[in-house]
Structure formats: structure tokens, C-alpha cells
C-alpha positions as CSV (number, residue, x, y, z in Angstrom):
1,X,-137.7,-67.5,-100.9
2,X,-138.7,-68.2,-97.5
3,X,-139.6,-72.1,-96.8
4,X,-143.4,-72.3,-96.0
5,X,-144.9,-75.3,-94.2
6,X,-148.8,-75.6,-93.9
7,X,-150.6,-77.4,-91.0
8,X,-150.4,-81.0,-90.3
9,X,-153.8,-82.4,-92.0
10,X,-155.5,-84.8,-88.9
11,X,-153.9,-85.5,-85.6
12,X,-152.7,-89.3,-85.4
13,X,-152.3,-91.9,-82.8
14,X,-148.3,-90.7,-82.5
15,X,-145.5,-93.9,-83.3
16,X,-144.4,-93.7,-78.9
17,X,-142.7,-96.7,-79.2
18,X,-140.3,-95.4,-81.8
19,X,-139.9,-91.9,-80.5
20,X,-139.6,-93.4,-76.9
21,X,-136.9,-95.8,-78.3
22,X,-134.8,-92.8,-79.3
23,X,-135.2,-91.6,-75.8
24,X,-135.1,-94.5,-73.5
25,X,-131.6,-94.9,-73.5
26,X,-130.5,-91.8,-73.0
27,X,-129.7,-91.0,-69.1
28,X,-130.7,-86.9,-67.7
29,X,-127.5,-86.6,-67.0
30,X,-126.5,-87.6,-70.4
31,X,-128.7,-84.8,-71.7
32,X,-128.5,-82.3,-68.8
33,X,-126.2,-78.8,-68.2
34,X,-124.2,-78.8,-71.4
35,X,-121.2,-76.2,-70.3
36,X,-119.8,-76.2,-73.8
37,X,-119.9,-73.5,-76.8
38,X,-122.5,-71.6,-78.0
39,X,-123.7,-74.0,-80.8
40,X,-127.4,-73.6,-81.2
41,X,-127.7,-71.6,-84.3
42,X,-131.9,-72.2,-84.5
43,X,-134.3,-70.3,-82.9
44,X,-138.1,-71.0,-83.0
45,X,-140.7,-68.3,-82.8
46,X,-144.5,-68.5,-81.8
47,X,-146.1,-65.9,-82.9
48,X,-149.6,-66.9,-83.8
49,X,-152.3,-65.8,-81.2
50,X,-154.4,-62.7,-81.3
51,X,-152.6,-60.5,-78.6
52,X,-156.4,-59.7,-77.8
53,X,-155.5,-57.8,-74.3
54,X,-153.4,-55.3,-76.3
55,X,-156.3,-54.6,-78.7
56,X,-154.3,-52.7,-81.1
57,X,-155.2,-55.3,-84.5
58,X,-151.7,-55.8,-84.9
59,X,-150.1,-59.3,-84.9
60,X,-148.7,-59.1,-81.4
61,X,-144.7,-59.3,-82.2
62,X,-145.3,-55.7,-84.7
63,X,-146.2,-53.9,-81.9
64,X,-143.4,-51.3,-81.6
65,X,-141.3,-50.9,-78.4
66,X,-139.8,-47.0,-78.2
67,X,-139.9,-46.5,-82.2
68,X,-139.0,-50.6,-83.3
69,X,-141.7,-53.3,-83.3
70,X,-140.9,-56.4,-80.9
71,X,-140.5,-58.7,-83.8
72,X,-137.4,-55.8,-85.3
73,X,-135.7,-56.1,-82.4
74,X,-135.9,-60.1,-81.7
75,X,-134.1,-60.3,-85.4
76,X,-131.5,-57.7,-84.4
77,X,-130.7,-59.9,-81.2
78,X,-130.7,-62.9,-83.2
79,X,-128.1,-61.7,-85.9
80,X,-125.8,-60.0,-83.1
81,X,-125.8,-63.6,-81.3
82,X,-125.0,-65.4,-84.1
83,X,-128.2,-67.5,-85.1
84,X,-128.8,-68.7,-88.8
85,X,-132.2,-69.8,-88.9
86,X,-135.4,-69.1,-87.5
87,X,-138.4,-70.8,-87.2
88,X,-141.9,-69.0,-87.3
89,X,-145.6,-70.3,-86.2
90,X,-147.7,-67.6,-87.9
91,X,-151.3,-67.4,-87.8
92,X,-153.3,-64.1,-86.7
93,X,-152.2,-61.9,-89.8
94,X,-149.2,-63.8,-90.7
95,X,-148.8,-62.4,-94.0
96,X,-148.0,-58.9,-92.4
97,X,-145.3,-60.8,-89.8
98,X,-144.2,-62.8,-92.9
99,X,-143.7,-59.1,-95.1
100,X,-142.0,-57.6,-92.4
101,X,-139.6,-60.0,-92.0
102,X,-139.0,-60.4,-96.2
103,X,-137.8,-56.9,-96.0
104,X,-136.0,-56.8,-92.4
105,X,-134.6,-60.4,-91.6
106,X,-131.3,-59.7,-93.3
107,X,-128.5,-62.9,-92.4
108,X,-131.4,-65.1,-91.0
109,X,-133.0,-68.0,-93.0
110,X,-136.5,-67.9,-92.5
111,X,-139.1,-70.5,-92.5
112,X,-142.9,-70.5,-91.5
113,X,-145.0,-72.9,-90.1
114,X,-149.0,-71.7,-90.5
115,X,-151.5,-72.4,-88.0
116,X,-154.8,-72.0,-89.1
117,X,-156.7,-72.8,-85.5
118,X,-154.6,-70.2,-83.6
119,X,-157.8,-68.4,-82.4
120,X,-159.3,-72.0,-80.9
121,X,-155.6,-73.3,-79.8
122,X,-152.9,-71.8,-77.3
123,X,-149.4,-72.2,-77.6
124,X,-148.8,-75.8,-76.9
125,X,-151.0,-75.9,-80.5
126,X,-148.3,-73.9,-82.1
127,X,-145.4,-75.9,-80.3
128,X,-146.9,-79.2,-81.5
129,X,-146.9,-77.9,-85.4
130,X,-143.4,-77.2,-85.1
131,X,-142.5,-80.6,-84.1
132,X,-142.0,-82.8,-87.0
133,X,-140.5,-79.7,-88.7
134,X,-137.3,-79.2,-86.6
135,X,-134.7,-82.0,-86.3
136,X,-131.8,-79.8,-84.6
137,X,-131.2,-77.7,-81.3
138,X,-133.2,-74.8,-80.4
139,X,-134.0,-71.9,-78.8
140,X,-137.8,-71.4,-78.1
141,X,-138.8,-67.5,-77.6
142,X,-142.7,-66.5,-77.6
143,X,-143.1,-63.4,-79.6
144,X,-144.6,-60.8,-76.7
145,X,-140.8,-60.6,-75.0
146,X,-138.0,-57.9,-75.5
147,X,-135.0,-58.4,-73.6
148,X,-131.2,-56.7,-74.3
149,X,-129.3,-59.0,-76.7
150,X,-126.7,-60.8,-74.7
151,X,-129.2,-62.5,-72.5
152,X,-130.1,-64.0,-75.6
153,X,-127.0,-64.8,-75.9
154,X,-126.5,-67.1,-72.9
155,X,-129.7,-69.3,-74.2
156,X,-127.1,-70.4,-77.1
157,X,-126.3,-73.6,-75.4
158,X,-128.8,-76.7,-74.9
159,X,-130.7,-77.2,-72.3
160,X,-130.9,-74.1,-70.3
161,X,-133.8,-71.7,-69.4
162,X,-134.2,-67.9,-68.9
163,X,-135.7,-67.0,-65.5
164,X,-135.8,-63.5,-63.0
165,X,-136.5,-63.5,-60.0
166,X,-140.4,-63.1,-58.9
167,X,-141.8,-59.8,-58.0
168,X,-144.9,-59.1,-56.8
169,X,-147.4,-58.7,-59.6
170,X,-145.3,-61.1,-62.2
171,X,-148.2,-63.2,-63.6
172,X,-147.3,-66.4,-65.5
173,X,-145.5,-69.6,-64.6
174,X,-142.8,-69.5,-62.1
175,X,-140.1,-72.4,-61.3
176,X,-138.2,-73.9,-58.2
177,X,-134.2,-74.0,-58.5
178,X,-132.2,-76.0,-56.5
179,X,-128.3,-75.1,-55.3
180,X,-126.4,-75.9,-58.7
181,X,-129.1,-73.6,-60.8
182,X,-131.0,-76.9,-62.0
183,X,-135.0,-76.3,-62.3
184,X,-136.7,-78.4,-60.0
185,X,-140.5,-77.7,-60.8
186,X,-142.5,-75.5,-63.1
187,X,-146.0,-74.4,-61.7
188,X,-148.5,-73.4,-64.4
189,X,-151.6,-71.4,-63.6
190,X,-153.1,-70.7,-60.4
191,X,-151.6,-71.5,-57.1
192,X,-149.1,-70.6,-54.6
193,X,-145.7,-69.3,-56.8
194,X,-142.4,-70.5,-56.5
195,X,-139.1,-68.9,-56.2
196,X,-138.5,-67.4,-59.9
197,X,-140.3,-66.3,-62.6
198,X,-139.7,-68.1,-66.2
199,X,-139.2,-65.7,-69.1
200,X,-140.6,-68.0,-71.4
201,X,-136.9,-68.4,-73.5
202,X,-135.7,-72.2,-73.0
203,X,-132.8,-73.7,-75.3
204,X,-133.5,-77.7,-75.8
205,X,-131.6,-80.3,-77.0
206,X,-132.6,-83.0,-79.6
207,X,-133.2,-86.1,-77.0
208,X,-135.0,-83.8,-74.6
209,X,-137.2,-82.1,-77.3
210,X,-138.1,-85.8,-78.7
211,X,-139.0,-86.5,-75.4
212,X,-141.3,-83.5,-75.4
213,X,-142.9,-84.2,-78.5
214,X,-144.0,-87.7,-77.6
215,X,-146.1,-85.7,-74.7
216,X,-147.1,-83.1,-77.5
217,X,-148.9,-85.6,-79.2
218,X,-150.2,-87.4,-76.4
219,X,-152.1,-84.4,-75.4
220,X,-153.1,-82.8,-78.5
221,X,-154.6,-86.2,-79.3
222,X,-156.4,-86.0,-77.0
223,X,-158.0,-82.8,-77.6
224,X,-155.6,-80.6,-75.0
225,X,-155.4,-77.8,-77.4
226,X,-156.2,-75.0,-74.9
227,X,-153.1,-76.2,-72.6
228,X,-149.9,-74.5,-72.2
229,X,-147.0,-76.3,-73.3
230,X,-145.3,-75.5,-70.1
231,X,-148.1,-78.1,-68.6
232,X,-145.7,-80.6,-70.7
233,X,-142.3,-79.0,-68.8
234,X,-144.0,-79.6,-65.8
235,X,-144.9,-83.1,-66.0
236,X,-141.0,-83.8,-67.2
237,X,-139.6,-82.1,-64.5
238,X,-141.9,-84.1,-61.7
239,X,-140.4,-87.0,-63.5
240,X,-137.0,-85.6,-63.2
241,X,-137.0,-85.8,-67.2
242,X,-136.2,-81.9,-67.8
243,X,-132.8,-81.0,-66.5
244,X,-132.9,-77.3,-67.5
245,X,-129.8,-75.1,-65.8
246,X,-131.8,-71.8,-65.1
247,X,-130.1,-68.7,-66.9
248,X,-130.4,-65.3,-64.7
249,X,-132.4,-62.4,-67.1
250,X,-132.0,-59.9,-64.1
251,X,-128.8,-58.7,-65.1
252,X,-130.4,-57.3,-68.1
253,X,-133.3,-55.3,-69.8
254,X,-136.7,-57.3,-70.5
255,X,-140.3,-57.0,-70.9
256,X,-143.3,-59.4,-71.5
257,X,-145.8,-57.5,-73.3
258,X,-149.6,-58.5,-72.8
259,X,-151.3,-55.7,-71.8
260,X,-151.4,-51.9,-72.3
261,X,-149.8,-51.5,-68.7
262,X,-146.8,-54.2,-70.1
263,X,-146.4,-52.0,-73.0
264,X,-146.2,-48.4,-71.3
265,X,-143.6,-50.3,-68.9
266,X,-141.1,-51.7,-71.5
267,X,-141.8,-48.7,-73.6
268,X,-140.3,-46.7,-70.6
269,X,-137.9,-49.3,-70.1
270,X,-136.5,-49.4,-73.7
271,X,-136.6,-45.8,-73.9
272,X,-132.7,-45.1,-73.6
273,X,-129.7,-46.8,-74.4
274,X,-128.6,-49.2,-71.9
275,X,-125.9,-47.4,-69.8
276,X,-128.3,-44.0,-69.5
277,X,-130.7,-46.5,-67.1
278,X,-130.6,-45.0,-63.8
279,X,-128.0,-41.8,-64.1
């Protein structure tokens, strides 16, 4: 049976002087590009909010994509890249997400976390839950993206983050790179954008995740339960504390779904196999 956490019961003054002692002596470049084999097996999932702009009363990942909801095809790419586990924030009908994947999630372990405030809270709400729940390396995918499965694939290695190149029109947080692929700066909300668009996939390891956590709780403590949690990424990378080596998605099929104009585009875009695009 499926493991099934429940939300933490107050918010606490977090222990910073332990969880910064298991940071502190750890250098960035100690924790930086890690050029070795695909060994994060974990992927965590956040896929409580409403998905109010698509207004279709479905939990946002069961919207289907060309005949497959977004949450069928996420599991597909997970099995075919070789994860064992993932990790689930549920919350706007998250018994439906939690019965679809009973029945489809074959080869994956599944385990939820439940956040009850997910129509007061944004994301970095749903991030924080997770974080006394997961002690190992992950990949962190929100649950309005569809993307072709070895893209996934390259975020199997700590540290890293999926980007594309900005277009006109791309809303959402963009990043700065500098000339060995390392993210430089992350800015969130309005603004003048920077070179590339994030695709809101990131891989972290356990001392940088630590470190994120001990901002988590800083913020959420203080009541900062509207905030993004790429506000957090931001403040680390300022204080060169998030080494991130940016992974290319532009060589590949993806789609953020958050509007009826998103949908009809990946719908379009997801409508043939692969190497039919463009003959």
C-alpha cells in the first residue's frame, strides 16, 4: 500500500543551528556540477493547487495531453528513466490523483504527502511539507509540465536544472547562465527577464536541499505561505549558495500547462510521434 503522510501539525521555530551545522562545512564547489552517473532514483511531485485558470475541475496533472493525462505520461517518463520512488504533495482532489496512480504507477513506489491548505498556500507551501519527509537526492517536477522522456533523463544527476531559451510571451521565472552552464541568478515575478526560461525541473543534492530547507522554514514561519519557492533559489544563488549546471530542454518536446491557450498548444504539440514533428 502506498505510504501516506499527513501535514506537519504547527509550524516551529526550525533547529538552524543544527541544520546549518550539517551545511557549513560543506564548500559550493564541494556540492556543485556533479558530472557523474545517473544516480537519483527519487523524484518529487507537487501537485496540489487548484489549476483554477484551466477551469476544467480536474486536479491539474489529470488533464489529458492528446488522449493521456499529464500525470500518465510523467510516470511513463519516470519508469523509462529509471526512477524508483516518487514523492506526491496532493491536495485539491487528491484522492482522484492518488486512484489514478494505484491503478497506473506500475514499477514506481509511491508515497503522498497531503496538504490540506493548498487553496491558501502556493508551492513553496507544498515544497516545505515535503521537507522532513525526504532524506535522499531528488528531482523536483511541478505537475502542469509534459516534456519527451529523455530530457527527464538528463535531470538524473544532482544538482542541475532544466531551462529553454526565453521566447517572447514565456511567463514565469527566467535565470542568468554564465560560460560553463552554471546559473547565475533566478528572477521571480515581475521585472526585466533574463536570458533563459526555467522549466521548473531542478535535481538537488542532500547538502544543498538542507540548505534550502533551513530558508523553507524561515519563511514559512514567518507566514510566507503565498511565496514561490523559487524566491528561496533566488536568495541562494545571490549568495552564490546554488550552483545549479543548467540542462538545455530545447532539444526536446515540452509544455507548461496553465491556461486553455497552454493546453491547445501542447495538445498540438504532443499530437504525433516525435520524428513526424515538422515533415
Amino acid at each position: 500500500m502506498p505510504q501516506i503522510w499527513t501535514e506537519k501539525s504547527s509550524i516551529t521555530e526550525t533547529t538552524e543551528v543544527e541544520r546549518n551545522g550539517a551545511f557549513r562545512d560543506v564548500s559550493v564547489t564541494s556540492v556543485g556540477r556533479d558530472l557523474g552517473a545517473k544516480n537519483v532514483t527519487t523524484a518529487l511531485l507537487l501537485a496540489a493547487g487548484e489549476g483554477a485558470r484551466l477551469a476544467n475541475g480536474l486536479p491539474k496533472c489529470l488533464t489529458e495531453v492528446s488522449g493521456e493525462p499529464i500525470l500518465g505520461r510523467l510516470v511513463a517518463c519516470l519508469v523509462e528513466e529509471g526512477f524508483e520512488q516518487l514523492v506526491v504533495v496532493v491536495g485539491y482532489r487528491g484522492e482522484e490523483i492518488r486512484e489514478y496512480l494505484d491503478m497506473h504507477a506500475v514499477g514506481l513506489e509511491i508515497r503522498y504527502i497531503e496538504c490540506r491548505q493548498y487553496a491558501t498556500t502556493n508551492n513553496i507551501y507544498s515544497l516545505w511539507l515535503a521537507s522532513e519527509h525526504l532524506q535522499v537526492p531528488f528531482v523536483l517536477i511541478e505537475s502542469d509540465l509534459v516534456f519527451d522522456s529523455h530530457l527527464l533523463g538528463q535531470m538524473r544527476v544532482s544538482n542541475r536544472i532544466a531551462v529553454a531559451r526565453l521566447h517572447e510571451g514565456m511567463p514565469g521565472t527566467t535565470v542568468s547562465i554564465d560560460d560553463s552552464g552554471m546559473v547565475k541568478s533566478f528572477r521571480v515575478g515581475d521585472g526585466p527577464r533574463l536570458s533563459h526560461k526555467t522549466v521548473n525541473i531542478c535535481s538537488l543534492s542532500l547538502p544543498i536541499w538542507h540548505e534550502v530547507i533551513r530558508r523553507l522554514d524561515r519563511r514559512i514561519t514567518a507566514g510566507r505561505v503565498h511565496d514561490y519557492y523559487e524566491v528561496v533559489f533566488a536568495e541562494m544563488a545571490a549568495e552564490e549558495l546554488l550552483p545549479l549546471q543548467a540542462v538545455s530542454f530545447d532539444d526536446g518536446r515540452w509544455s507548461e500547462i496553465d491556461t486553455p491557450s497552454d493546453l491547445f498548444t501542447a495538445r498540438y504539440l504532443f499530437s504525433e510521434p516525435l520524428w513526424t514533428k515538422g515533415a
